[in-house]
C-alpha positions in Angstrom: 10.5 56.1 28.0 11.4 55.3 31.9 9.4 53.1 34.0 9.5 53.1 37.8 9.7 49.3 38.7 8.9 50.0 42.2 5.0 51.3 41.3 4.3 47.9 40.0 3.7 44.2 41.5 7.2 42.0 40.9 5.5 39.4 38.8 4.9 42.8 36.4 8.1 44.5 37.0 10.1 41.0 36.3 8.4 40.8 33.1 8.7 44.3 32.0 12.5 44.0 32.9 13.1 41.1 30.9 10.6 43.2 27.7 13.0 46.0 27.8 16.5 44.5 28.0 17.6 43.9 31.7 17.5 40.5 32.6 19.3 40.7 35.7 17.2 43.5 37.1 14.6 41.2 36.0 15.7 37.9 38.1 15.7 40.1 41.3 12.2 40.8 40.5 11.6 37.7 40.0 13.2 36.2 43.2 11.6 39.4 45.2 7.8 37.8 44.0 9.1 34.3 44.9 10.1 35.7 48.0 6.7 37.3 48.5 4.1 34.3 47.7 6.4 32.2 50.4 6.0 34.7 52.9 2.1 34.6 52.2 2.2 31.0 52.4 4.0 31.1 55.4 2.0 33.9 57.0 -1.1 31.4 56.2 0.3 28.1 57.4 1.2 30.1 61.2 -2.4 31.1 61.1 -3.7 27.8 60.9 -1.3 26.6 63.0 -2.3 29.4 65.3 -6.3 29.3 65.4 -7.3 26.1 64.0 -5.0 23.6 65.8 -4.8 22.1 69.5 -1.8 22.6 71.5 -1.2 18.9 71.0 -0.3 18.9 67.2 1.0 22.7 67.2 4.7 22.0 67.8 4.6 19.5 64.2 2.6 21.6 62.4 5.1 24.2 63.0 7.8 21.9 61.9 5.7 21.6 58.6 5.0 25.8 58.4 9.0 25.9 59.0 9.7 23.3 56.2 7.3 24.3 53.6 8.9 28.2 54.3 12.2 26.7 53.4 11.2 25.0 50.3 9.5 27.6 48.7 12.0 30.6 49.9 15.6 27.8 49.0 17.8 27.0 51.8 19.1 31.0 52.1 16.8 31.6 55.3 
């Protein structure tokens, strides 16, 4: 039976990989959802940083959004 990876969320399609045999194809998957939930995280910290901050504390709060962005995506970006 063939599966197409791409119809399902990483976190499923990692898992799926790794059930049928392809661990490889399942690290990618794997990286691509650890990839995604630091881009939400991201996304989420430049909102607050955005709307709910004064222009005083915006340029260290951005230091923060830019650090925690690099810890949870490694040091590739």
């Amino acid at each position: 039976m063939s599966f197409n990876l791409d119809r399902l969320q990483a976190t499923e399609a990692e898992t799926l990989a790794y059930s049928e045999g392809y661990p490889g194809t399942a690290r990618l998957y794997g990286r691509i959802a650890d990839l995604q939930h630091a881009l939400g995280q991201a996304v989420a910290a430049l909102e607050a940083i955005a709307h709910d901050l004064d222009a005083k504390h915006r340029p260290g709060a951005a230091l923060e959004a830019l650090d925690l962005i690099d810890k949870l995506a490694g040091s590739e970006l």
